[in-house]
Each structure stands twice: as C-alpha cells, then as structure tokens.
N, C-alpha and C positions, 0 to 999 in steps of 0.2 A: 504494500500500500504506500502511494507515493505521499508525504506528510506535508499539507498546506501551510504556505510562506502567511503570515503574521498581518491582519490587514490594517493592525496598528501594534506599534512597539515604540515603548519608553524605556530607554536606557541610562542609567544614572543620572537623572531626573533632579537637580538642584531649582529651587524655585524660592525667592526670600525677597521680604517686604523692610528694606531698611534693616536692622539686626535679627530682625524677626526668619529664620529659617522654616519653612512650611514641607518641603519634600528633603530629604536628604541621601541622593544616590538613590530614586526609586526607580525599579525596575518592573514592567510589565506587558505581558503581548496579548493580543486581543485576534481570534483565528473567526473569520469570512461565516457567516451566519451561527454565530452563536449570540442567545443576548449574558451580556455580561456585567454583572452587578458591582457597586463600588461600592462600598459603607464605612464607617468611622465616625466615630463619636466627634462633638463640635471642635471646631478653629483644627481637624485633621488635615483638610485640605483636599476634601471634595471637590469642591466649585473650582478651586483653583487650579486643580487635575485637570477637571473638563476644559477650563478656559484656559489652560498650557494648548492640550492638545486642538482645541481650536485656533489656537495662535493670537490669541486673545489677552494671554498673559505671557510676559518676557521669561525668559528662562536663564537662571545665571549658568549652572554648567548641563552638558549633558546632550542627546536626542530624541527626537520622534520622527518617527516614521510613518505616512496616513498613505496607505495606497500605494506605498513605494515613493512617495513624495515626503524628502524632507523639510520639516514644517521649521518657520524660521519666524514668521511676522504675518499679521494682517496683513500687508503689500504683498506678499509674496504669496498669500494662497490667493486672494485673487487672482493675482498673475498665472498660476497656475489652474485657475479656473477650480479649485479645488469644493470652494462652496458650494459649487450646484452636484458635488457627489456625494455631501452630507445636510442633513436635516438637522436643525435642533426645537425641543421642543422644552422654554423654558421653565420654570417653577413660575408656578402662578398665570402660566401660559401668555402671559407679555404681547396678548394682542392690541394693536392699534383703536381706542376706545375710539377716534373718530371716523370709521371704518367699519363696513357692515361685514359682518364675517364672509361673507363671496370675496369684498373686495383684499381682506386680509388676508386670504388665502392666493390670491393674486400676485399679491407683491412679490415674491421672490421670481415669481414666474416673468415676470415684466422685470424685475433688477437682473435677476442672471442670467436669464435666456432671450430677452428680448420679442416673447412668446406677443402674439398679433391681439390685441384687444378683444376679437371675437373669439379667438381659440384659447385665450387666457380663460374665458369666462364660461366656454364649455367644459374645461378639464379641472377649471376649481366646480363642478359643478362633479364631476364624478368622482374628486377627492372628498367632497363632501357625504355622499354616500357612502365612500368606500372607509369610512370611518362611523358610519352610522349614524347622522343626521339627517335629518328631512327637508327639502325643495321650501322652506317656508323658512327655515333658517337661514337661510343665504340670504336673504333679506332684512337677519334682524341684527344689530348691535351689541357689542360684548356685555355692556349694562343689561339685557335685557333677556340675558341667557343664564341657567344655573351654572354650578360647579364644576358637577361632570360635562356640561355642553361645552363649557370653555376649554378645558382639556383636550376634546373632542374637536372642537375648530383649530384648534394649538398645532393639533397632531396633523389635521389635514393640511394645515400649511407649510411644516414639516415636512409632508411628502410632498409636496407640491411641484417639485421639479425631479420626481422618480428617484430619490437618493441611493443610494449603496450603502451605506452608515446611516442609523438612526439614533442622536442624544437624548435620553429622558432625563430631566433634574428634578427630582423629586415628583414624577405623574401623577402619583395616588394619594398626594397628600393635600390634605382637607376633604376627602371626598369618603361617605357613608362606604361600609364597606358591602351592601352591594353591588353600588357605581365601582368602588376601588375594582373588586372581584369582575364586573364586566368590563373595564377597560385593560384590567390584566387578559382576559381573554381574546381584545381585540388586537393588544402587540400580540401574542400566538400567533393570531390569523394571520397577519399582516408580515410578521417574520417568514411564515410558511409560503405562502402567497406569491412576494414580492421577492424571496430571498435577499431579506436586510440582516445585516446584524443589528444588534442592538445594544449602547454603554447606558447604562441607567445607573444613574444615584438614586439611592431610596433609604428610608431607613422600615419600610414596609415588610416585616418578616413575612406575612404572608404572600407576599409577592414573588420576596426572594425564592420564596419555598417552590412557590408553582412557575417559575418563570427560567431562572439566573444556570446557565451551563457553569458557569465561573464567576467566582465572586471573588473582588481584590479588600482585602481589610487593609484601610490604610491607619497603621499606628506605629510611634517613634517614627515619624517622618519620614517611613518606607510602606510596601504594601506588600503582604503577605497572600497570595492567589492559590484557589483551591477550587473543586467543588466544595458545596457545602456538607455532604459527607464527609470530606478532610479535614473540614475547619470545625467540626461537630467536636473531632477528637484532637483539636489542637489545643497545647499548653499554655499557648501567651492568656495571660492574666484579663486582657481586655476581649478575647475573643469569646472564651469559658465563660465571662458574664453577660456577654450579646447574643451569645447563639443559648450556651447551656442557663441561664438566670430564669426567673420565672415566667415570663411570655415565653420564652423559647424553648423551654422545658413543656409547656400545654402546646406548643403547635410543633414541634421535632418529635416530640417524644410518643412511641404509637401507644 
C-alpha cells in the first residue's frame, strides 16, 4: 500500500507574541480526507494554530506545508491562489450582518474566482441546500436567523468555491445539542461526499467522539497527535483529565 504524502504538515512550529511563546517546536501532519480534531485547554494556542496555518499569523521559527505549498504570509497565498483551495468557517460564523445570506455566500465566489453574477447566484443557491437550508433563507439576514442557521450559512460559504481543506473553529459551540449532533452529521456527509478533509477546533467531546480520525492535544506549547483510542490511555496529566475526568469518563467509557 502506497502511504499518502501529508496534505498539511507543521514542523517545529515556533509562534510568540512579544515574550509570550504560544507553540514551541510543534510538530504535526494532517493526511487528505481525514477530519482532524485540535483541543487544548485556554491561551494553548488553538486559534493561533489555525491562523499560522492560514498564514494569518507570522511565525518566528519553523514550517508549513498546505498542499505542497509553503505557507509564508497572506501575500503569498494569495499569490499562490491558495484561498480558493480552502474554506474556513469561523467561531460565531463571522457572517457579513449587512448581507443577506445568498449574498454572503457569494462573496468568496466573486473575490477569488471572479465567478459571473448570475452563476455566482445559482451555485450559492445549491451550496445552500447542500448544507441544508431552505430557498427562503437566501433571502433572509444573519439577525434574522437562529444558531444553528448561522452555522449552516457559515459552512455554505465555506464551500462556496469547492474547497479541498475545510476549517471548523469551534462549529458546535453554543448550539443545543440536537442542532450540535445534526451539524456533526452534516460534516460526515459533506467529508464523504465532497472528499474534504476537515481541521476543526472544538472543545465538543461528543463531536470529537463521532467525528475526529486524529486529534492533536496541544499542551506545553507542542501537540501531542493520536487517535482518541491512544490519547484514552495517554499519561500526560492534562490529557487523563480531558478525555479520562468526569464528562469523558460518561461519554468514553461503554
């Protein structure tokens, strides 16, 4: 069996905010439709992960690698056209409140692809189903939408240019956990479907659990990568109380 090259890889990973160090030499590869989970308890360096590997945040030592393209600066993945081979869909879903969800789901498709107004406005029309919304919501405003609907627009704009890479930063959070539990089901489909991978931050156990091929724990300013079978029976102090403590002891434990 021929073994699949890395469709993202971080190699000693230095990232630091004034004397503040957040990553320290972290290492991790992320393999062509898996979704793959991040976790770590606050100020670990989450968000800061995502937005290295978006090119979003500078990096003092170290690389990444997206698609075989190494990632250096916003300038240079434009240049690279790299944006329109990834989606991100962020916390709190950061859509444009003066914009009716059809049209936010537009936007990327008119900024990176230069997609024609009438064809923009058909294919955000079947990203919108294809996330499971209804022909009545393309019309309505982010004010004017639940929880889970906003998510749900997030994600279709997200795809909106066919990505290869899909980012989730925290999906499921604030959301009842039936909504949680059916938009876990819709990255399923969507992974299957589309053949995306998926990097999600979450702190969601139950997500983790039905979702994540690989999950990175980032603690002491590196990330420890496992499935969560391996991390189940891992030693570190901080792991043993996130997976094995009392929620995770009621949803691990059969």
């Amino acid at each position: 069996m021929i073994k699949k090259s890395p469709i993202i890889s971080v190699k000693g990973l230095v990232t630091q905010f004034g004397e503040q160090v957040v990553h320290d030499h972290l290492n991790l590869e992320i393999y062509p439709n898996q979704i793959f989970g991040v976790v770590g308890g606050s100020g670990s360096g989450k968000s800061v992960l995502l937005g290295a590997i978006l090119g979003l945040v500078p990096i003092k030592e170290g690389s990444i690698t997206v698609l075989g393209h190494l990632i250096g600066s916003t300038e240079k993945i434009m240049k690279l056209h790299l944006q329109s081979h990834w989606g991100v869909l962020f916390q709190g879903g950061a859509l444009f409140s003066s914009l009716t969800v059809g049209e936010n789901i537009q936007v990327p498709m008119k900024e990176l692809e230069s997609i024609p107004e009438g064809l923009a406005r058909e294919l955000a029309f079947i990203k919108l189903k294809m996330v499971g919304l209804q022909e009545a919501d393309f019309y309505k405003y982010p004010s004017e939408l639940s929880g889970g609907m906003v998510k749900r627009a997030a994600l279709a704009r997200a795809l909106a240019v066919d990505p290869e890479i899909l980012f989730l930063d925290e999906p499921t959070a604030g959301l009842d956990p039936i909504s949680a539990a059916a938009f876990d089901d819709l990255i399923l489909t969507l992974r299957a479907n589309l053949n995306l991978t998926v990097v999600m931050v979450t702190h969601d156990l139950d997500s983790i659990k039905r979702l994540c091929d690989n999950i990175a724990v980032l603690v002491d300013k590196r990330a420890i990568v496992g499935t969560l079978e391996s991390l189940l029976h891992h030693d570190n102090p901080w792991i043993c109380e996130y997976f094995r403590g009392i929620r995770g002891r009621a949803l691990f434990q059969d």
